[in-house]
C-alpha positions, 0 to 999 in steps of 0.5 A: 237263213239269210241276213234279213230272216235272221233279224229279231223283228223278222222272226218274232213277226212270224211267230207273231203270225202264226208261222212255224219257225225254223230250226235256224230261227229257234237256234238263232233266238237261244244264241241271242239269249245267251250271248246277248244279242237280242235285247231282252224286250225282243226275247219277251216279245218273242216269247209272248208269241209262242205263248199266244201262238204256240209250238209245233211238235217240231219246233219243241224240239229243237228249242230243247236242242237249241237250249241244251246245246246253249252250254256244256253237254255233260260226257258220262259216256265212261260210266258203263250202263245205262244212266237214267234220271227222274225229274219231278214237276213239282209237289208238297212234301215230294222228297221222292228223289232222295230214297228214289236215286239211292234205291236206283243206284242200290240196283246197280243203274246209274243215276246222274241227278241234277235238282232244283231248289224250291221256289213258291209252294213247291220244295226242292231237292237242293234245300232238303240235302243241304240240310244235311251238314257239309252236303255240297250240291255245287259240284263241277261238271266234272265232279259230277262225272267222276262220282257217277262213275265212283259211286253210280249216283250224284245229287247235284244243282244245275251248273252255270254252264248247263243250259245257260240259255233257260236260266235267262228265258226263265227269268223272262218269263217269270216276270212276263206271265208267260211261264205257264206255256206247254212248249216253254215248260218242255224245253226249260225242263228237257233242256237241262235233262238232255244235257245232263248226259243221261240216256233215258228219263222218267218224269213223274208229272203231278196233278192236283190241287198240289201240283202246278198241273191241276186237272189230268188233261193238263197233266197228261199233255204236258206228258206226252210233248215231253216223252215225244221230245225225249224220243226225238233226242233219242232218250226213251222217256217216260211219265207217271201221272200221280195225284198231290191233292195231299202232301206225300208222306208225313212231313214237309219242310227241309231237314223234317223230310230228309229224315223221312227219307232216311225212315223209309230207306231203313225200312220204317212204316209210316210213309206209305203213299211216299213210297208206292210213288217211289216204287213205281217210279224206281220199276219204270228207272230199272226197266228203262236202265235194263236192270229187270225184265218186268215191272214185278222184278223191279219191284221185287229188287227195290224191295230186296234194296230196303229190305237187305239195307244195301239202299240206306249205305247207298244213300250214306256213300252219297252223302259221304261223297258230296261232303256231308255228315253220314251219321245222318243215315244213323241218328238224323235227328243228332245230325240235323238242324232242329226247330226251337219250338214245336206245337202239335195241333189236335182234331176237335172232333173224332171222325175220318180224316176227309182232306189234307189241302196240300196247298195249304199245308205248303203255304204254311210251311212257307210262312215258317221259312221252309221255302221261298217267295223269291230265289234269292230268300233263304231257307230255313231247313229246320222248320216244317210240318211233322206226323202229318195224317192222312187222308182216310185215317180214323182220329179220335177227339183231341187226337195229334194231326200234326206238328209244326216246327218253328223258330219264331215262338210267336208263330205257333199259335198261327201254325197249329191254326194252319194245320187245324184249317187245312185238315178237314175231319168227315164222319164218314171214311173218303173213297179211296183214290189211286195215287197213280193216275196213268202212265205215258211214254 
């Protein structure tokens, strides 16, 4: 690239455009994003004209090679298998990864997982297991390696040396409405997969009025460029569509759902849509990490890991090794933090339950202090929604459809009015709908 090309003005003009940028240009915009060469109004303004113009399939690619290139590469090329991870776009009451990755690494596949924390509507994996007492995500890179190698499983937040160049562009975008773009949405989440050190990846891409994805096309799009990038980086990779018109599970919050997870890795009933996602997604992480030959001995081995326990001490040897409390896998509820209040909500009449609006349940949650609106407000793990009921379910008058949790007594009245609103009571049973919507690779 000669000095002239490689001028901020000259390449934002050419996507500007319309024109196919170079391998060196995107490699050139990411350096100067990380290093600060590029003044911030130039980032934007190039980041608005892949907005207005759009990626080719090949510069996607290498945007995600040039972000996970903009720090440190994780090294687990000493843990023996094949390591493979599971990254979610986001949903209500989606605690997935905490039974997912101990269920994994309880079938004998590597999972190195590096998380999110929740922002908006969506939870994060981070807040739910620092609900736990002494769980510590901040693992150094090296850290990370060693555990994987130890224990086959790590449950991490993203480190400053991970894909620098997305903690930057993402702020940029978040504050130029150019966060909802295809190829900026690939590379910021491929970005950090790739560097993870994995060899292959299974993304689980919700569609619905939960999810940032709200039809099946946009979802389905978003699946495919991000398989293509991780076949062009030579990391197989696959996706599930799955429905969030509802919350997954019975429970959405911090420490509510991290108890979830405990139930359904103990074998307990009651969280049944939670974990046909979570099978579904393990029987592609087995095939992928060669640990079955077919999507029925997958099943039949993570079924064998609830059924046997050996996926419960899976996730207790995670928690004892990031530093948290294991008692949590016995009595969660002596171990995690609790609400000071509680109030139940009631159906006025008998019926079928219709809807559960996802969207609104998680808003509610929000405004009791399970998430933030900003990355920088606090969380409070030990307020949420409880013994949420589901879609279909006959109810009878009077009947519980959920509990709300709250340390603000003042709240209660409100939080049953958000459950009571958000849950819609029919006279006749919905059709059942199929929670998985398709599959990409």
């Amino acid at each position: 690239m000669s000095d002239a090309a490689a001028f901020p003005q000259h390449i934002i003009a050419r996507k500007r455009d319309g024109r196919e940028l170079t391998r060196g240009e995107i490699a050139a915009f990411v350096r100067g994003a990380t290093e600060g060469s590029w003044a911030d109004y130039q980032l934007a303004a190039l980041l608005m004209a892949i907005f207005l113009r759009g990626m080719s399939a090949a510069e996607r690619v290498a945007l995600t090679e040039a972000m996970m290139r903009s720090g440190v590469v994780a090294d687990l090329s000493h843990v023996p298998g094949v390591k493979v991870d599971k990254h979610s776009t986001g949903g209500v009451g989606d605690k997935v990864s905490l039974p997912l990755a101990a269920m994994v690494a309880a079938c004998g596949v590597p999972v190195p997982m590096i998380s999110g924390r929740g922002l908006g509507h969506t939870g994060g994996t981070l807040d739910k297991l620092e609900s736990i007492p002494g769980f510590r995500v901040g693992l150094s890179l090296a850290e990370y390696a060693a555990q994987v190698g130890r224990v086959g499983c790590a449950l991490i937040g993203q480190t400053r040396d991970l894909a620098p160049a997305d903690k930057k562009l993402y702020a940029l975008r978040d504050v130029t409405a150019t966060v909802e773009c295809l190829p900026l949405i690939c590379a910021s989440i491929m970005s950090k997969k790739m560097a993870e050190g994995i060899d292959a990846l299974v993304l689980d891409v919700k569609v619905g009025r939960g999810a940032f994805m709200k039809t099946l096309p946009e979802a389905r799009a978003l699946a495919e460029a991000m398989c293509e990038i991780g076949r062009a980086m030579g990391r197989p990779t696959r996706a599930l569509l799955t429905r969030m018109e509802q919350p997954l599970g019975r429970a959405v919050g911090n420490a509510v759902e991290v108890a979830e997870s405990i139930a359904c890795l103990r074998g307990e009933p009651g969280a049944e849509d939670l974990m046909e996602v979570t099978y579904a997604l393990g029987a592609e992480m087995l095939l992928l990490g060669r640990a079955a030959a077919d999507p029925g001995e997958a099943r039949a081995k993570l079924e064998n890991a609830i059924r046997s326990g050996a996926a419960l001490e899976k996730f207790r040897e995670i928690v004892a090794a990031q530093g948290g409390d294991p008692r949590v896998c016995d009595d969660p509820a002596a171990v995690l933090p609790r609400a000071k209040f509680v109030v139940e909500a009631r159906a006025a009449r008998a019926g079928f339950v219709a809807e559960v609006d996802a969207m609104a349940v998680a808003l509610g949650a929000l405004r009791l202090g399970a998430g933030r609106v900003k990355a920088e407000d606090d969380v409070d793990h030990a307020v949420g929604f409880t013994r949420l009921a589901k879609v279909g379910e006959r109810v009878e008058a009077g009947a519980v459809l959920g509990v709300a949790h709250a340390n603000d007594e003042a709240q209660l009245d409100e939080a049953r009015a958000w459950l009571e609103d958000a849950i819609v009571i029919d006279d006749t049973p919905p059709a059942p709908e199929p929670l998985v919507l398709g599959r990409v690779e």
